[in-house]
C-alpha positions in Angstrom: 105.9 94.4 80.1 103.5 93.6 83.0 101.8 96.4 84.8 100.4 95.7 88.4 97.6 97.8 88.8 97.9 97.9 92.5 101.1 99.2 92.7 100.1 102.1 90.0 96.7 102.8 92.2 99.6 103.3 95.1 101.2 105.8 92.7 98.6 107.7 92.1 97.9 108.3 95.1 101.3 109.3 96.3 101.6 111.7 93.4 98.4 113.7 94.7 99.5 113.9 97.9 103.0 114.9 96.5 101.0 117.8 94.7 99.4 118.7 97.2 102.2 118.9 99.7 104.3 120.7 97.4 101.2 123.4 96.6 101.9 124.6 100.4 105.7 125.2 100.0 104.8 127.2 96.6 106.8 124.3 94.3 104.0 125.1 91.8 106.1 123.6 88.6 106.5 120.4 91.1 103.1 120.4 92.1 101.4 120.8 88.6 103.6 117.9 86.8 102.6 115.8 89.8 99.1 116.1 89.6 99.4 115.6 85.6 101.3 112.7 86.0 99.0 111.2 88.9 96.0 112.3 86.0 97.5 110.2 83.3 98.4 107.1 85.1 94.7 107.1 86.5 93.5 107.6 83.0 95.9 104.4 82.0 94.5 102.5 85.0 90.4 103.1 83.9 90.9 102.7 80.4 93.6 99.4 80.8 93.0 98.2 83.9 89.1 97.7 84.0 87.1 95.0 83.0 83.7 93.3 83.5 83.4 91.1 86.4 83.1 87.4 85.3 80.6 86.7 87.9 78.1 89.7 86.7 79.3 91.5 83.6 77.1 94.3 83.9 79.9 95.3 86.8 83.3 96.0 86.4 86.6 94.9 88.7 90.2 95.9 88.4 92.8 93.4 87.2 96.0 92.7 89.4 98.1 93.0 86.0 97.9 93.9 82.6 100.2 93.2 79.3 100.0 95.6 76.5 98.3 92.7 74.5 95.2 92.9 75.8 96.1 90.1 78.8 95.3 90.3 82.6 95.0 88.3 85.8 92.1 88.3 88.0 93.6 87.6 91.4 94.7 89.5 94.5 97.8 89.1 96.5 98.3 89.1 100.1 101.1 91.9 99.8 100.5 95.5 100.0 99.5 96.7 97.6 96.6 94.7 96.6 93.3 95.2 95.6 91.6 94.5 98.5 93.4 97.4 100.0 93.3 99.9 97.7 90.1 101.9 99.8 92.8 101.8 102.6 95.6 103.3 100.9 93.3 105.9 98.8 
């Protein structure tokens, strides 16, 4: 299974703003199994998603997608969600 890190950045940031939204109308079970969710797929992001740059390995980039075998693509796509937008979207 391939995981596209954009898209799951996109989630992440749609399940905070779920949490938070639901936090004002008092959906507290909602809101906390948001934020724990949005939590855990960051965690899976960093700990997956990460590597060192192959232009200067002492910094690190985001892959577009990642296998469970260890695999990833270092590329971007002109579709929303991409890496180059993620500071726009959050």
């Amino acid at each position: 299974m391939v995981n596209n890190i954009p898209q799951n950045i996109l989630v992440v940031v749609c399940l905070s703003q779920l949490a938070e939204v639901a936090k004002v109308f008092n959906k507290d079970k909602l809101s906390q199994e948001s934020r724990e969710l949005a939590l855990d797929i960051d965690d899976a992001i960093h700990e997956h998603g990460v590597f060192p740059s192959p232009v200067d390995p002492e910094k690190y980039i985001y892959a577009f997608e990642v296998d469970g075998f260890g695999n990833k693509t270092l590329q971007d796509d002109a579709n929303m969600p991409n890496l180059l937008g993620a500071p726009y979207i959050g």
